[in-house]
C-alpha positions, 0 to 999 in steps of 0.5 A: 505561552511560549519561552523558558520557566521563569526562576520566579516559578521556583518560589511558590514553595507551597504550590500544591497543583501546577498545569502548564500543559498545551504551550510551547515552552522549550528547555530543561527543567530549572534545579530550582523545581526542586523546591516545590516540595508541596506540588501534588499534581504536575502538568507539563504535557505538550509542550517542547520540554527536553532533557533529564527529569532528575529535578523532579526527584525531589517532588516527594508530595507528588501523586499526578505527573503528566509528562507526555508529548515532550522530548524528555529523556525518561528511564523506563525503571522510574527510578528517580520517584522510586521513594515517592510513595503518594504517587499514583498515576504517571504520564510519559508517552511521547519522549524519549524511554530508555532503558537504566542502569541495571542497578536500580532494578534491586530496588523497591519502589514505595509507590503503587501505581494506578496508571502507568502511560510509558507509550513511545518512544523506546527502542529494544526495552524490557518490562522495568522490574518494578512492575513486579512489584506494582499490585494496584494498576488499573492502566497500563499502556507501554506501546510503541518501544520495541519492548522484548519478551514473552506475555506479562501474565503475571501481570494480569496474576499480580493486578486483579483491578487491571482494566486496560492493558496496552502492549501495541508495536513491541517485538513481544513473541511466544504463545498467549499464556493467561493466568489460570484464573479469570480475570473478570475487570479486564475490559481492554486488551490490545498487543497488536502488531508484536510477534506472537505465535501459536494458538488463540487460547481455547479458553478466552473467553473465560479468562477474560470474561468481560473484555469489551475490546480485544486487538491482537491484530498483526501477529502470527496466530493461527489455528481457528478463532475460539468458539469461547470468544462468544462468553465475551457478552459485553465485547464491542470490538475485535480485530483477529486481522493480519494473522494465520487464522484458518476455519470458518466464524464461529456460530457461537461468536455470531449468536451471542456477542451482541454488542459487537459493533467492530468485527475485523478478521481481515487477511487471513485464511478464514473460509466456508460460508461468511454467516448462517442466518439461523445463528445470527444476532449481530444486529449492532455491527457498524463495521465488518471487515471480512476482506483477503480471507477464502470465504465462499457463497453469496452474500448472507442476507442475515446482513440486512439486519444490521441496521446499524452497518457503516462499513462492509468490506469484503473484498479478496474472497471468492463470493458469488453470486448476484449484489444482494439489492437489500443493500440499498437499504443499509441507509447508515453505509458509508463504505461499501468494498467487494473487489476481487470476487466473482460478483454477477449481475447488474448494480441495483437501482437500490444503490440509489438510495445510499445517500450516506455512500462515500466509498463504493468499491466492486472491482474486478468482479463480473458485474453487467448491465447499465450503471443505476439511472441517476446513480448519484450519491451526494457524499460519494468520494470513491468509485472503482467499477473497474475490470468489469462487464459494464456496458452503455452510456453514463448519461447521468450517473454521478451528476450530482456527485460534487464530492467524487474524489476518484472515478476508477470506470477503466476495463469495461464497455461504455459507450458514448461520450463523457457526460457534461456533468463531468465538470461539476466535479469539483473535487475529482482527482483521478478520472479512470476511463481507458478501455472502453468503447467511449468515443466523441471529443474529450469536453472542455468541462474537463478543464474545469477540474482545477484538482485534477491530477491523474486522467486517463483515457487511453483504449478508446475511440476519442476524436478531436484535438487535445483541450488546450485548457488541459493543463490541470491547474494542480500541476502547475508549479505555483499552484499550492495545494489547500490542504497536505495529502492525508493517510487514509487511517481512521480512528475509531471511537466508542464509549467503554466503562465510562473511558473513550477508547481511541482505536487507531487502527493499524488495519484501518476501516478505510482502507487506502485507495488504489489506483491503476495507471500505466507509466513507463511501459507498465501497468503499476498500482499506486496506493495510499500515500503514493498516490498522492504524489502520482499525476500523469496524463494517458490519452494514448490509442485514440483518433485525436488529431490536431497539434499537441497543445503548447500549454501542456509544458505548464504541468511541471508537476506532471510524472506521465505523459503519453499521446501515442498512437493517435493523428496528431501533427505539428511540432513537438511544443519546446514548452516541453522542457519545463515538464521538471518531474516527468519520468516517462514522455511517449509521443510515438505512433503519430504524425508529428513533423518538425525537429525534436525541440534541442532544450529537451534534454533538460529533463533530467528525470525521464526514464523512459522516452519515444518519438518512434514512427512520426515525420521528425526530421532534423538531429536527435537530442544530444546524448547527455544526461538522461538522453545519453541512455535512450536507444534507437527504438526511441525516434525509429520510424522517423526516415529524416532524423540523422544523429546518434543512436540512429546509424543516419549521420547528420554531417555532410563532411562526415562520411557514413560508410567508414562507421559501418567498415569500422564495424565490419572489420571489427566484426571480421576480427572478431570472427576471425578469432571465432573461427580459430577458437572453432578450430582448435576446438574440433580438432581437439575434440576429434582427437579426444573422441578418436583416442577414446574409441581407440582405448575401449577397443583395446581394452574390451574384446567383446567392443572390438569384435563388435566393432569390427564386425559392424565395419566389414558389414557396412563394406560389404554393403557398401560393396554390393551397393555400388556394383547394383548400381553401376552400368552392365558394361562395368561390372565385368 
């Protein structure tokens, strides 16, 4: 249903229940709602709704009022239902919460909530003073409205029924205070991403005994994690990331939460060894998400009894030693991150079994050896082998692997050529190969990788010529992608008390993928949602030879290109003017002839440009735009280009030498001045140093009979010297 509500609406005076929720009306609420004084349960969620609520007023028989996902204007205080003593559960996420007049906080409401949803979106709020009040709550959820302040503890003290409490991205600070009693009906509790401060208290898990899902995520806690969280018999979820946190897992926590299936204490200081087998019960786990923390060791072998395991992340620690091969066997893992360790050995044909595998993350570690034969798992999206010891060919490794969004092999030792598989990639986006030993043409099959937006291929020994069918169908300007570049947050889901708990994690378990490519010089690392937006070619330092294909000017999409040092030849294409979105162009250290296309310049974004040491000949590029800011470095090397920033001149009329004299006089001019400046300066300085050793000898006796003592020692030797050294017939 689409428009505006009907005035006849208003006429339904004995309504009790009204849903017109999951439409798209727009507009204010109509004066005339207040007449349906009978409704007791009213729905109006997503829809386009705007404007005050002060209509509802009047609804004093309400005890349902569902007004989430509008654009409301809502007062955080409630106070325009402060006398709608049957209400008993209030729904206003996703409108505009603002805060009212203080006068109306005197007031005492007639209601008792039971759930109070106020989530988004306030701005610098404060806990409306009628919570105070409120003893009934069983659901309070006011995330994502700045709110300032300190823990509600009293809360908590005031609502023994309290079973959820959501407080996420408020700019709450302090410590963590509890009520001096249990509160034993609390099954979730989630501030994170506020500011709070000091200690985790010791005592946790006896004030919060039955707590199936903590999140205090993205604080500023530190110390150790309470031994006490081990009390939480029923816990399923804990995330301590993005804290302080310092100290190793405590043995208590790892042998009595069985039910944990979320443990996430990632970027933190934790250290010392990840778990001891003889204190290990967590066989439900499902996601362990260990990385950015200090821990030591291999990795534990009492991990294998976690059948249940889908995500294990471990990256940025200092782990050794070699792959444990009984990863293979965790048939349920999904993604499996270790980069940035110091990891060993080969990757265990074992790995060949993880047909659920889609991300396979072990950068930057000292891994060895041949890929695992026929390693080709058929779900695998994301694989970053990178800044390893990786050595032989890839025969046919990831042949079956359709699904394979990111192929991240660069910085190891490879060898051979690229498989033909390569064009049964369907889906492959990024092709990271630069730095290896590979070597033989690049395959047409590449052209067959219509998603292709990154490849490269740089540091290696290819030959042959440029596919002229390399013009990565994503890049071309009419080309439309099927589906909007999406985040790499992953909701989470579980059952708890009978209640969905929609975890939308600010620390997600798939954690956003990183890619490294060189542009404009440098080496950056383009991550998450700026990834999406990175596309460029590198198939520098190689032996291609052969023209620049003309059909490389389609990808108007195109960020980076760079051919150099190869032995291509032939004319820059002046298809290249098309090349809109290109920030960086390196065509240098080949044999390219002919002139430099004059239409370059119309790409206005290039930041960084080089033909340097080809046989170009002709004018440079006219000194507008972009190009007004490119030095000579940039077409050095080439003996037969004339034209500014080079010092060649291109006019025949024109004569070369009287630039240099300009510049030569002006130089001498300027030395002139340098020297005068020189002059008065030492002479001045001379003058100072003399009147100073003049002074200190008048002043100080001891000084100057020293002085002049050393002066007649250095005559007389002066003296005897010169006699020593004159002929016989002259000292006479």
């Amino acid at each position: 249903m689409k428009g505006y509500i009907s005035g006849g609406l208003c006429e339904l005076k004995h309504l009790q229940q009204l849903d017109l929720s999951d439409n798209d009306i727009r507009g204010s609420l109509p004066r005339c709602f207040g007449n349906l004084t009978s409704l007791q349960e009213l729905d109006l969620s997503s829809n386009q709704f705007s404007g005050n609520i002060s209509p509802l007023r009047a609804l004093t028989s309400i005890q349902f009022l569902g007004l989430w996902d509008n654009h409301f204007q809502i007062p955080i205080s409630l106070e325009p239902f402060f006398n709608h003593s049957k209400l008993k559960d209030f729904d206003g996420s996703n409108n505009q919460i603002y805060a009212d007049i203080e006068s109306h906080f005197s007031i005492t409401p007639k209601f008792q909530l039971n759930s109070l949803y106020l989530s988004c979106c306030g701005n610098g709020l404060t806990f409306p003073k009628f919570l105070y009040h409120q003893h009934d709550l069983n659901y309070v959820d006011l995330s994502h409205n700045n709110l300032t302040g300190e823990f509600p503890n009293w809360l908590l003290d005031n609502n023994t029924n309290l079973q959820r409490l959501v407080l996420v991205n408020n700019s709450l600070t302090g410590p963590l205070l509890f009520p001096i009693h249990s509160h034993h009906n609390l099954w979730l509790l989630d501030i994170s991403n506020n500011f709070f401060h000091g200690n985790i208290p010791i005592q946790l898990g006896a004030y919060l005994p039955m707590l199936s899902a903590l999140n205090i995520s993205i604080n500023h806690f530190d110390g150790r994690i309470p031994s006490s969280i081990g009390d939480m018999k029923e816990l399923s979820f804990l995330d301590l990331s993005y804290n302080n946190l310092s100290g190793e897992i405590p043995e208590h926590l790892a042998k009595s939460c069985i039910n944990l299936r979320y443990l996430l204490l990632s970027n933190n200081s934790l250290e010392g060894q990840i778990f001891s087998a003889a204190n290990f019960n967590l066989t439900n786990l499902m996601k362990l998400q260990l990385d950015g923390n200090h821990f030591i060791g291999k990795i534990p072998e009492c991990l294998s009894n976690s059948s249940y395991l889908e995500g294990l992340y471990l990256s940025d620690n200092h782990l050794s030693g070699r792959i444990p091969s009984w990863l293979g066997n965790m048939s349920q893992l999904v993604d499996l991150k270790m980069p940035n360790n110091h990891l060993e050995g080969p990757i265990p044909s074992e790995f060949c079994q993880l047909q659920n595998l889609q991300v396979l993350n072990l950068a930057e570690n000292d891994i060895s050896g041949d890929l695992p034969s026929r390693f080709s798992p058929p779900q695998i999206q994301q694989v970053h082998l990178s800044k390893n010891k990786l050595e032989g060919q890839l025969k046919d490794a990831f042949f079956n692997s359709s699904s394979l969004v990111t192929l991240d092999l660069g910085y190891n030792r490879f060898n051979g050529g690229i498989p033909n598989w390569i064009g049964r990639l369907s889906n492959l986006t990024y092709l990271i190969l630069t730095h290896n030993n590979l070597e033989g043409e690049v395959p047409h099959l590449v052209c067959n990788l219509k998603w292709l937006r990154l490849i490269d291929l740089s540091h290696n020994s290819f030959s042959g010529q440029i596919p002229y069918c390399l013009d990565m169908t994503s890049l071309h300007g009419d080309f439309l992608t099927a589906t909007e570049p999406t985040g790499n947050e992953e909701i989470i889901q579980f059952e708890m008390k009978n209640a969905s708990y929609y975890q939308k994690s600010v620390a997600p378990m798939r954690k956003e993928e990183t890619v490294e490519f060189t542009t404009k010089k440098t080496s950056y690392s383009y991550q998450g949602r700026i990834l999406t937006y990175m596309s460029g070619v590198d198939l520098s330092c190689n032996k291609l030879t052969g023209e620049i294909p003309y059909q490389i000017g389609n990808l108007t999409r195109i960020h980076a290109l760079n051919l150099s040092y190869n032995h291509l030849i032939g004319s820059i294409p002046r298809t290249f003017s098309n090349l809109q979105q290109i920030e960086s162009l390196d065509l240098s250290h080949n044999n390219l002839n002919g002139k430099i296309p004059q239409n370059i310049t119309e790409l206005f974004r290039l930041a960084v440009f080089s033909v340097a040491y080809n046989n170009l000949s002709g004018k440079t590029p006219e000194r507008i735009n972009q190009f007004g800011t490119f030095e000579k470095s940039s077409y050095q090397g080439n003996p037969l280009l004339c034209g500014l920033p080079l010092p060649k001149c291109c006019d025949a009329n024109c004569s070369p030498a009287l630039a240099p004299k300009a510049s030569t006089d002006i130089q001498e001019d300027s030395n002139f001045m340098d020297m005068d400046i020189f002059y008065i300066s030492f002479t001045v300085s001379y003058i100072v140093v003399v009147l100073a050793i003049a002074i200190i000898l008048y002043v100080n006796p001891y000084w100057r009979r020293t002085w002049f003592y050393l002066v007649e020692t250095w005559m007389t030797s002066c003296y005897y010297f010169i006699i020593d050294h004159l002929p016989k017939g002259f000292r006479h």
